[in-house]
C-alpha positions as CSV (number, residue, x, y, z in Angstrom):
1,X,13.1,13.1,-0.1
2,X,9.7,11.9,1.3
3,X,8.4,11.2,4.1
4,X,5.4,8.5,4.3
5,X,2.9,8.0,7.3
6,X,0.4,5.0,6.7
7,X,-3.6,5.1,8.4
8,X,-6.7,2.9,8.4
9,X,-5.5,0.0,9.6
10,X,-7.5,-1.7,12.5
11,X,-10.0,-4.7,13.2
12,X,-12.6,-6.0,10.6
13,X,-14.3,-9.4,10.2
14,X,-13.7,-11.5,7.2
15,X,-15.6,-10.2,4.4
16,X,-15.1,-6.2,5.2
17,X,-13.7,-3.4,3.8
18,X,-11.0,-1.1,4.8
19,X,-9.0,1.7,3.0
20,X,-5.4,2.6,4.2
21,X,-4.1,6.2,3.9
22,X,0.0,7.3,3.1
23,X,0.3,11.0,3.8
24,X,3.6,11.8,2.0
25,X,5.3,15.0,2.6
26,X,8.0,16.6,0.6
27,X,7.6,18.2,-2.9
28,X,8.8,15.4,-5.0
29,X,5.6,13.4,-4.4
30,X,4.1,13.2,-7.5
31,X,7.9,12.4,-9.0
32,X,7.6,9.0,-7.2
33,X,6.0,5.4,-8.3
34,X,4.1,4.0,-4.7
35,X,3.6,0.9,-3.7
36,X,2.3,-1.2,-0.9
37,X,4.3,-4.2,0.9
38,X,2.3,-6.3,3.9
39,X,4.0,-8.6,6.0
40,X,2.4,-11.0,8.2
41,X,3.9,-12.7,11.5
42,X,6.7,-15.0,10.6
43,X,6.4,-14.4,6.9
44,X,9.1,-12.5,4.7
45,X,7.5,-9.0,3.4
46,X,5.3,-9.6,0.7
47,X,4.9,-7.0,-2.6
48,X,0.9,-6.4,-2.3
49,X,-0.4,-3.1,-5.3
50,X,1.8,-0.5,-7.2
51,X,0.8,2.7,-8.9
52,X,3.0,5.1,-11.6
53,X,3.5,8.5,-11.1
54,X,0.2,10.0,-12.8
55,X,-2.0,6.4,-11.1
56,X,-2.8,5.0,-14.7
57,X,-1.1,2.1,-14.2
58,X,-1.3,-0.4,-11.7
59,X,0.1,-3.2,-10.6
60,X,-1.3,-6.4,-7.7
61,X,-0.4,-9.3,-6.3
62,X,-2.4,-12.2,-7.6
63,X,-3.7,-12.9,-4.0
64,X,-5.2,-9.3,-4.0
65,X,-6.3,-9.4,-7.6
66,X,-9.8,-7.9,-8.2
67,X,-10.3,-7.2,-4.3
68,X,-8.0,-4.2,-3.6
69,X,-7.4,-1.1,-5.5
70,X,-4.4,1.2,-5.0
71,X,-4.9,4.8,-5.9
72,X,-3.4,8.2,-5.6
73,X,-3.7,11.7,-5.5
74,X,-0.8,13.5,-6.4
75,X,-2.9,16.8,-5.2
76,X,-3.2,15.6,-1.3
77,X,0.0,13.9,-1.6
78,X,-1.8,10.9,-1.0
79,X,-2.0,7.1,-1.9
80,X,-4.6,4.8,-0.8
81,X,-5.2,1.3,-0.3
82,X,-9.3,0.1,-1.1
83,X,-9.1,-3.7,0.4
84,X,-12.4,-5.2,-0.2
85,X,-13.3,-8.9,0.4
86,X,-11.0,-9.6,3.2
87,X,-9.5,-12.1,4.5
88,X,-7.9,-13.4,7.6
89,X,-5.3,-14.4,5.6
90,X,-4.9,-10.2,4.5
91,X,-3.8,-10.1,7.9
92,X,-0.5,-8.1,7.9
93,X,1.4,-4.9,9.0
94,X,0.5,-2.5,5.7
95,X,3.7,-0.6,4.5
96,X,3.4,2.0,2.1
97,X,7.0,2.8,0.1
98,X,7.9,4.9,-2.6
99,X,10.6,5.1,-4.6
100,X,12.0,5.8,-8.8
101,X,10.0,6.6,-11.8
102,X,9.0,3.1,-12.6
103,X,6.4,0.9,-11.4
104,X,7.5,-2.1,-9.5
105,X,7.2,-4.7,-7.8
106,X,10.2,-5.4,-6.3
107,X,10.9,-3.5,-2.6
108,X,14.2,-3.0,-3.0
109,X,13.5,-0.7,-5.6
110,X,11.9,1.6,-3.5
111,X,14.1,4.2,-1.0
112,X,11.0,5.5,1.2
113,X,9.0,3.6,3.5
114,X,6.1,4.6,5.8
115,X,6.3,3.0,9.7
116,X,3.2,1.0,9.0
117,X,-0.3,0.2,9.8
118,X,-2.0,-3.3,11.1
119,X,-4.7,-4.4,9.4
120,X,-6.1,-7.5,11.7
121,X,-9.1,-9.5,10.0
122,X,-10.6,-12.1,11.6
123,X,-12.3,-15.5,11.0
């Protein structure tokens, strides 16, 4: 069992940076692959970075590619969410989730999922 609390979001021009937070609590943290979803007004929740247990694996959207980095630190129970290079199209609620031993992609493969942050980028 974990429990996942998502931070950061906010306003930033096209262009900006922002880095989401997911405080997890529970013991079993570092026993979990994390991922991050987004969904956007009127569009179906999209799958959006992934990291394995020990963060040396990672997986991203190709819209995100080379612009945001997922990380973690198992220590502070802790995943983040570096979004560089944004733009309004990025525009989305941010859900953190975790979930198995395997990185994925997929969201029903993850049980836990954070209440989520809004990440607003504008033109």
């Amino acid at each position: 069992q974990v429990q996942l609390v998502e931070s950061g979001g906010g306003l930033v021009p096209a262009g900006g940076s922002l880095r989401l937070s997911c405080a997890a609590s529970g013991r079993t943290f570092s026993s979990y692959a994390m991922g991050w979803f987004r969904q956007a007004p009127e569009k179906e929740r999209e799958f959006v970075a992934a990291i394995s247990l020990s963060g040396l694996i990672t997986y991203y959207a190709d819209s995100v590619k080379g612009r945001f980095t997922i990380s973690r630190d198992n220590a502070k129970k802790t995943v983040y969410l570096q979004m560089n290079s944004l733009k309004p199209e990025d525009t989305a609620v941010y859900y953190c989730a975790a979930g198995g031993h395997r990185i994925k992609q997929a969201a029903a493969g993850y049980a836990y999922w954070g209440q989520g942050t809004q990440v607003t980028v504008s033109s």
